[in-house]
Structure formats: C-alpha cells, structure tokens
C-alpha positions as CSV (number, residue, x, y, z in Angstrom):
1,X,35.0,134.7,-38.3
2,X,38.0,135.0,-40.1
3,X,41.4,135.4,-38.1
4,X,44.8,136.1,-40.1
5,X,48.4,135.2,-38.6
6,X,52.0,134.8,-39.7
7,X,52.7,138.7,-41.0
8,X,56.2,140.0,-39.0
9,X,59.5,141.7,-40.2
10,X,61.5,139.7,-43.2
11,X,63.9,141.4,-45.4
12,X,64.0,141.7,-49.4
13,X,63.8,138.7,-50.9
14,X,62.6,136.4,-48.2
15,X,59.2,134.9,-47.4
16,X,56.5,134.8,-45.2
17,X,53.3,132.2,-45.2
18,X,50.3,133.3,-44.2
19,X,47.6,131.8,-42.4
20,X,43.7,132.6,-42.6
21,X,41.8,130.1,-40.2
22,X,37.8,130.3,-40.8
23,X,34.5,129.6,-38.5
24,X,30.9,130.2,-37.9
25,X,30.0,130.1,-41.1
26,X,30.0,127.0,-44.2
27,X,33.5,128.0,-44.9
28,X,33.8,125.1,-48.1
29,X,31.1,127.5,-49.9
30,X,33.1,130.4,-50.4
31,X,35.5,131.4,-52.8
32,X,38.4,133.2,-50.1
33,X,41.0,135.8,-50.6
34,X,43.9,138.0,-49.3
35,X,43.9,141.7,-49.6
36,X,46.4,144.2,-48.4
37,X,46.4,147.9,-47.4
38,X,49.4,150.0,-47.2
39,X,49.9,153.0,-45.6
40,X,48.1,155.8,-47.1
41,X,47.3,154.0,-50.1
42,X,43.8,151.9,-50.2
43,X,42.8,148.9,-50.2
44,X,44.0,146.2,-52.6
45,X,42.6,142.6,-53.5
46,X,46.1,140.5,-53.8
47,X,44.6,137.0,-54.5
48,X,41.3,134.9,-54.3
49,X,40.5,130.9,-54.3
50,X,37.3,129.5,-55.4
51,X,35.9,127.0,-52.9
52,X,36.9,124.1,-54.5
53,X,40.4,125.5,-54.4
54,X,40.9,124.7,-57.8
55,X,41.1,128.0,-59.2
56,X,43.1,131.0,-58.2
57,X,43.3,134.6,-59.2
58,X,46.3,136.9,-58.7
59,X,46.9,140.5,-58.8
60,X,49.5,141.4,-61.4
61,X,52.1,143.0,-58.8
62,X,52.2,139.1,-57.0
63,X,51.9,137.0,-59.7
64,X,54.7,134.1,-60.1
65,X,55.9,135.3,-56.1
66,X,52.6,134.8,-54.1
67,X,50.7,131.7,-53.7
68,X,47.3,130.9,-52.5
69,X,46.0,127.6,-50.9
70,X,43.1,126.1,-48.8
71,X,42.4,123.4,-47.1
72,X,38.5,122.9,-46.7
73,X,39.1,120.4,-43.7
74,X,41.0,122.2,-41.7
75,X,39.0,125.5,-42.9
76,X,42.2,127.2,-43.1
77,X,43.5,129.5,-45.9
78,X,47.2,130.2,-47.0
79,X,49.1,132.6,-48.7
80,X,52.8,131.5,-49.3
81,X,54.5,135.0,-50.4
82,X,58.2,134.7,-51.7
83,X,60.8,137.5,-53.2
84,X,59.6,139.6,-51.2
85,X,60.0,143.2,-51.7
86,X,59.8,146.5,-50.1
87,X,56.5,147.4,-51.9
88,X,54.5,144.2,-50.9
89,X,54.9,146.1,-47.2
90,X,50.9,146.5,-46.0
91,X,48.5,145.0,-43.5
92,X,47.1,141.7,-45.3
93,X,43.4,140.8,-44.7
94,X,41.5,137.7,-45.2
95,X,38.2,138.1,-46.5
96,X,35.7,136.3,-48.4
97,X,36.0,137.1,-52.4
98,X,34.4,137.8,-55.8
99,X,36.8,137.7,-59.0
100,X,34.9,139.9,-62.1
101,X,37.9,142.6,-63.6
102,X,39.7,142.2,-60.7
103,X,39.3,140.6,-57.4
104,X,36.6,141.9,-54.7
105,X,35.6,141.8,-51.2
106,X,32.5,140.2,-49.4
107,X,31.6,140.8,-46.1
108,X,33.2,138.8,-44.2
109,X,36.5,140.0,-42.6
110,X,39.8,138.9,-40.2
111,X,41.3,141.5,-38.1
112,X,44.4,142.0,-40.5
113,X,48.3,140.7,-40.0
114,X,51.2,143.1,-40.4
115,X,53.6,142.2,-43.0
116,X,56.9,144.3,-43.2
117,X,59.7,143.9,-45.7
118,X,62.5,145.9,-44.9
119,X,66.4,145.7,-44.5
C-alpha cells in the first residue's frame, strides 16, 4: 500500500513537500516514483528513485525545481517541489517505477494527493 499526503493550495513560486509512506510489501526493493495527472490531460511520470536511493530520474518540465528522496527505514518517499508554477497543478501519485525512455509505472498505487498552484 502506498498512501500520498502533503498536496494543498500554494501560489506561484512556492513549495510543497510531499510525502509517499509505503507497506505490505519489501518496500527497500523497489525503485519508487511520483506521477501526476492534470485535468484532462493524462497521466505523467514526474520522477523515480532506485531502491538504493542513489539514483534519480526527472521529467524534463521538473528538473532543477523538484526533488525526490527516500528513506528505506522509515519506508517513506519524498518529493520536495519548489518554484512552483501554475502548470505543475495535477493530482500527484505515488507508485512503484521503471525508468527506460522515460519513467514508468508498476502496479502498485497511492490514492493520489491534490496539488494546486494558483494566485
């Protein structure tokens, strides 16, 4: 089970951290990432962490704003997002993740967090 928190309302430019917290399965062998959906547009993988959490992949619209993290102990997953802007508006999923041209989904999935950037 994956469950995402920390989305809410900030306005351009600010930042948001959010939290992916992990369980029932053997969460230190799975590369993890954040993908986002906004409305009426599909689905799109935003970043992905190997398990080691020594490697990170980033989606060319975040890249040098969005940071991914993970802590094996705690089984807990971050994504620290700054300068935000109004684009990056979407619901932001947690999921476990593949990286080959471009960053995919596995099968396991959180229920999503809300992230809003608007004045």
């Amino acid at each position: 089970q994956l469950v995402e928190s920390g989305g809410g309302l900030v306005q351009p430019g600010g930042s948001l951290r959010l939290s992916c917290a992990a369980s029932g399965f053997t969460f230190e062998d799975f590369s993890i990432g954040w993908f986002r959906q906004a409305p009426g547009k599909g689905r799109e993988g935003v970043s992905c962490i190997n398990f080691r959490g020594d490697s990170a992949f980033y989606a060319d619209p975040v890249k040098g704003r969005f940071t991914i993290s993970r802590d094996n102990v705690k089984k807990m997953v971050y994504l620290q997002m700054n300068s935000l802007k109004p684009e990056d508006t979407a619901v932001y999923y947690c999921a476990t993740c593949t990286v080959v041209d471009g960053i995919w989904p596995g099968d396991r999935w959180g229920q999503g967090t809300q992230v809003t950037v608007s004045s």
